[in-house]
C-alpha positions in Angstrom: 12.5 -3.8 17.6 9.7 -5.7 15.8 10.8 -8.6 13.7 8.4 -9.7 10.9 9.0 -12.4 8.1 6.6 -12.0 4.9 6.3 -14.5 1.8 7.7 -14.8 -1.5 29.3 -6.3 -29.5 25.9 -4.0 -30.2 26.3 -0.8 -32.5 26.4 2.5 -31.0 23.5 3.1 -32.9 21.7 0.2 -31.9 22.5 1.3 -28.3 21.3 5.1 -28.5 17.7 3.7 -29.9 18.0 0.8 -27.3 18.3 4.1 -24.7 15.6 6.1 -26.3 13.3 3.3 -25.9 14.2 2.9 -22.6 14.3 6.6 -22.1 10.1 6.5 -23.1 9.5 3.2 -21.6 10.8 4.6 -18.7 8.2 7.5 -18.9 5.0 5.2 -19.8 5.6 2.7 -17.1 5.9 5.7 -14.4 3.1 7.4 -15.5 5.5 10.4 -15.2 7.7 13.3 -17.2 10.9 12.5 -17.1 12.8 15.9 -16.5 16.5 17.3 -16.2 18.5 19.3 -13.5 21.6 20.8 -13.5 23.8 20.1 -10.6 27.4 21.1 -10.4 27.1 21.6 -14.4 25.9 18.1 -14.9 22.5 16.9 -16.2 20.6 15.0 -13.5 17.8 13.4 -15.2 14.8 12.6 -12.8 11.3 12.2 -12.5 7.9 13.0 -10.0 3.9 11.2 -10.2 1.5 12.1 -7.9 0.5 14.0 -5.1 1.0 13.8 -0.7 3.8 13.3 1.0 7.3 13.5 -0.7 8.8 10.2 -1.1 12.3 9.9 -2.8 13.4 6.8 -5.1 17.3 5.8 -4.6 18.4 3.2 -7.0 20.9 0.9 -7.1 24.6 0.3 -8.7 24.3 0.1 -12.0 20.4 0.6 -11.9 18.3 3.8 -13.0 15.3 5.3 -12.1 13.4 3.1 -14.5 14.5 0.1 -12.4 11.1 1.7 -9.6 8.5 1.5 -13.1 6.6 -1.3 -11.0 7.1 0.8 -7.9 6.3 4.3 -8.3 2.7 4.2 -9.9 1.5 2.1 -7.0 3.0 4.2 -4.4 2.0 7.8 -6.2 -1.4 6.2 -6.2 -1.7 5.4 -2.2 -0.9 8.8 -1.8 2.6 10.2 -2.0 4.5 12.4 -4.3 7.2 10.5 -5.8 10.1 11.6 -6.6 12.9 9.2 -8.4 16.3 10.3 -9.5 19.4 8.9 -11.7 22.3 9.7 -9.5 25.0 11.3 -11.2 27.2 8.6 -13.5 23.9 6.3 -14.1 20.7 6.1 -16.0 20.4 9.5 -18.9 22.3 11.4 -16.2 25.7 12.8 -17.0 28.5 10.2 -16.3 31.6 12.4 -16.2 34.9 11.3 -15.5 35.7 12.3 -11.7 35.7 10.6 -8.3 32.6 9.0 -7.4 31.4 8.6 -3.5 28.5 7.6 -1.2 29.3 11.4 -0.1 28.9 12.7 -3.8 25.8 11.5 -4.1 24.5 12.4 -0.5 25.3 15.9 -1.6 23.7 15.5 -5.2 20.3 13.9 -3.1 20.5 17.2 -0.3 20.6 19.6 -3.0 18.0 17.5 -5.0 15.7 18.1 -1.9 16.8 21.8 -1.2 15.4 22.1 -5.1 12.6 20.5 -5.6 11.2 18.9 -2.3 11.9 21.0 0.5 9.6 19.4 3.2 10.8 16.1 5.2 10.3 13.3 3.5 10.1 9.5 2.7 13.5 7.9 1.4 13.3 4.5 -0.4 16.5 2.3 -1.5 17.9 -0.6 -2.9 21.8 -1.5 -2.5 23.9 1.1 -2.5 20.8 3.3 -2.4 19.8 2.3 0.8 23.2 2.5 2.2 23.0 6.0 0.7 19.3 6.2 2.2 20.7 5.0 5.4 23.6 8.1 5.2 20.8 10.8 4.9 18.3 9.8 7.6 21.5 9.9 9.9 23.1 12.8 8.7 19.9 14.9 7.8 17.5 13.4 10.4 15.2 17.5 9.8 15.0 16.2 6.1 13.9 12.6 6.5 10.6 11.8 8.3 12.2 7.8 7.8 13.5 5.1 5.4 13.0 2.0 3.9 15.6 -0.4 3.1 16.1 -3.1 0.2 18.6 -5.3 0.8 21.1 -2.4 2.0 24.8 -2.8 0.4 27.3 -3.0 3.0 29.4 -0.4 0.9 29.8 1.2 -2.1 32.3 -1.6 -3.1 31.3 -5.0 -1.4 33.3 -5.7 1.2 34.6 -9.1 0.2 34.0 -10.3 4.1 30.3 -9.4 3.6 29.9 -11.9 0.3 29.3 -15.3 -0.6 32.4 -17.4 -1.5 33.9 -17.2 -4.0 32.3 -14.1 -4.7 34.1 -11.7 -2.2 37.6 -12.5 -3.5 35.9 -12.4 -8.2 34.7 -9.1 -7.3 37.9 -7.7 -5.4 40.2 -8.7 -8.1 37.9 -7.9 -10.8 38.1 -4.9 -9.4 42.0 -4.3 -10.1 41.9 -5.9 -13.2 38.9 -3.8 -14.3 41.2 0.0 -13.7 43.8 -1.7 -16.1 44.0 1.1 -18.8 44.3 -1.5 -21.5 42.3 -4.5 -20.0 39.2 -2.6 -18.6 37.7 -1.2 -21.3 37.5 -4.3 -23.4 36.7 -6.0 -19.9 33.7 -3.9 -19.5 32.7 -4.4 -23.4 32.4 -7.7 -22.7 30.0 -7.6 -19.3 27.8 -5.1 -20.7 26.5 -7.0 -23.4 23.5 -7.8 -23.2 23.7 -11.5 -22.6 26.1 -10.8 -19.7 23.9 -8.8 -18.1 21.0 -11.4 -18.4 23.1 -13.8 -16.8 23.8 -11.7 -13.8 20.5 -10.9 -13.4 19.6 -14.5 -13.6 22.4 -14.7 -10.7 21.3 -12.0 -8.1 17.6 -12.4 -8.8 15.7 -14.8 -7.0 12.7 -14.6 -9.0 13.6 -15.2 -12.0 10.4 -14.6 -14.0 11.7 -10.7 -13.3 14.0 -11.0 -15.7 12.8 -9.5 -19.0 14.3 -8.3 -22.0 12.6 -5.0 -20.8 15.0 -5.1 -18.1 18.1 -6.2 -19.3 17.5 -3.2 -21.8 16.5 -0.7 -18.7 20.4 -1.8 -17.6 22.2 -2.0 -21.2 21.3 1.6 -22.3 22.9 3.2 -20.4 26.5 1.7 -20.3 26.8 2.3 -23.9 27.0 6.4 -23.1 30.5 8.0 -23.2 32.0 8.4 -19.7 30.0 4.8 -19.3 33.3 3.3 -18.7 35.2 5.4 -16.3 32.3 5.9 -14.2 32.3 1.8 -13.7 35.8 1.8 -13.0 35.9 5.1 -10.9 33.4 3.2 -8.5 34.6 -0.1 -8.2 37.6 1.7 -6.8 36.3 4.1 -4.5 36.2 3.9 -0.4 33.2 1.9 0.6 32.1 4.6 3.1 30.5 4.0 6.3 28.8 0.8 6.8 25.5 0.3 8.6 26.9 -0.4 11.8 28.4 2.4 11.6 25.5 4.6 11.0 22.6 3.0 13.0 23.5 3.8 16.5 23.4 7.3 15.4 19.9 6.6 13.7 16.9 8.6 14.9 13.6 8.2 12.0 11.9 5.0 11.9 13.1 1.9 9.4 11.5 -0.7 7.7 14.4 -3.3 6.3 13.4 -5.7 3.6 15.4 -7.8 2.8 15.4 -11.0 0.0 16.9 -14.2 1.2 17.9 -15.8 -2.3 20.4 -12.5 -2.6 24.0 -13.6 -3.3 25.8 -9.8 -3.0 24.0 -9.1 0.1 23.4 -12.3 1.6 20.7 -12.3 4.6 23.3 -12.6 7.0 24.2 -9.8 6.6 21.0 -8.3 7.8 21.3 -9.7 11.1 22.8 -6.3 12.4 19.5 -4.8 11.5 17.8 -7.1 14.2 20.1 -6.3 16.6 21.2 -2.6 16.3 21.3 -0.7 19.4 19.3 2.5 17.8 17.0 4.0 19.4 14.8 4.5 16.2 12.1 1.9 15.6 13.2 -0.4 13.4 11.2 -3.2 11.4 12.7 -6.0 9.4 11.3 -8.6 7.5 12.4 -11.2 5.0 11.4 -12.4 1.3 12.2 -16.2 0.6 12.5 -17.0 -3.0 14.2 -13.4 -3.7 17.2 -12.0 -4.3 19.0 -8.7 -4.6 15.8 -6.3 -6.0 12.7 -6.8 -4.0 10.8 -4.0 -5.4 11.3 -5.6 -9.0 11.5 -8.9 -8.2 8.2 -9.1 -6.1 6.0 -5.7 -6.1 3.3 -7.3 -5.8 4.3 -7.9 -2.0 6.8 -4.8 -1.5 4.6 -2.3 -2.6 1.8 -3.0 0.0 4.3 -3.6 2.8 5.8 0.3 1.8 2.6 1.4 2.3 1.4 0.0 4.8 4.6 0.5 6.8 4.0 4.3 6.0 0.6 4.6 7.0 1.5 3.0 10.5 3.9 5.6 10.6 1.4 8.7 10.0 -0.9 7.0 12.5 1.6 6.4 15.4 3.0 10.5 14.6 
């Protein structure tokens, strides 16, 4: 395994044209047409720029498709077909009022690809998406030519083990209090305003001259949607699904792991098991100093180049 290291309370009006902006902004920055899908009877809304390869976007908790606008233009334009998705309860997709799962949305991504990709492809996540990217190069190994990794979530809850004290045991009993039918609405109100969310940012991002008002919108629009609610609470009590040491002795396609070392919810110790994974795929892991949970928006200035250069060592050593 090669190690590297590499340096670095609003209207409902007001929200639906904070969303429409976001909804064009979206568009602009991506240099693509934002489309929609329907999946199960649910709108999926996602998006595709440029030609090659297929590559697939996978975005975080809480994220959309608009949080890869830095990303997918540089990537489309070294030569890929890119291909970014809201998963289902997120971004302008539907957020119905159901159980949500790592496994729900490996089955939303599968029939994504059977769709609209249908040649193996690139996967790219952050968070929960690369845990979820993690999932389908394992379980789907003919669909996946490989992965790369962003500071992978050790669940689709955090584990309170895997976090930063006091952080483990806020987010577990937020958690509880948050499913409260009378408490979590008004407790979700109040951290999806827009200063909240700022703050948060400010928390879990390492560089902090990433956080815009551009992005604290990107993230606001959304969770002023119907279903916005239930979706938030649905997740934070769901199974956290296999972990990565579950998954990556079972791992066959090649893996590059970046991971920032200011992150708080994924802490780079919690990396370590990348290093050391007794795979037999290829893995490469590197580190970010001075960032924190969202590499690819925090620094794309250095994680775009070291996707694509990752990938065309890939193409040369197939």
């Amino acid at each position: 395994m090669e190690a590297l290291r590499s340096q670095g309370r609003e209207s409902a009006s007001e929200c639906e044209s904070t969303f429409r902006d976001q909804d064009c902004m979206t568009v602009a920055m991506a240099a693509a047409i934002a489309q929609d899908w329907q999946w199960q009877g649910h709108k999926i809304r996602w998006t595709v720029a440029g030609e090659g390869q297929p590559l697939i976007l996978l975005h975080g908790f809480g994220a959309n498709l608009g949080h890869w606008r830095k990303n997918i233009p540089a990537i489309a334009a070294g030569g890929y077909r890119v291909y970014a998705l809201d998963l289902l309860g997120f971004g302008a997709s539907d957020k119905p009022d159901r159980d949500y799962s790592l496994d729900l949305w490996a089955e939303l991504v599968n029939d994504f690809w059977t769709t609209h990709i249908q040649q193996p492809a690139w996967v790219v996540g952050n968070s929960i998406g690369a845990l979820l990217s993690l999932m389908l190069l394992v379980d789907q190994p003919d669909r996946w030519r490989g992965g790369v990794l962003l500071n992978c979530a050790g669940g689709l809850n955090h584990r309170p083990e895997e976090m930063i004290w006091p952080l483990g045991w806020v987010m577990s009993s937020f958690a509880k209090v948050v499913n409260t039918p009378k408490i979590g609405p008004f407790l979700f109100n109040q951290v999806r305003q827009r200063f909240r969310i700022r703050q948060t940012l400010r928390q879990v991002y390492g560089n902090r001259n990433a956080v815009t008002e551009e992005l604290v919108d990107l993230l606001y629009g959304p969770s002023c949607d119907p279903g916005a609610y239930e979706v938030f609470a649905a997740i934070l009590r769901s199974p956290a699904g296999p972990s990565p040491q579950e998954l990556l002795p079972q791992l066959q396609r090649p893996l590059l792991v970046i991971w920032g070392e200011a992150d708080p919810w994924t802490p780079v110790s919690a990396s370590k098991i990348f290093q050391t994974a007794d795979s037999e795929a290829v893995i490469e892991y590197l580190t970010l100093p001075a960032t924190g949970h969202c590499p690819h928006d925090e620094r794309p200035e250095l994680v775009n180049p070291l996707i694509l250069n990752w990938l065309d060592r890939q193409a040369i050593a197939a």
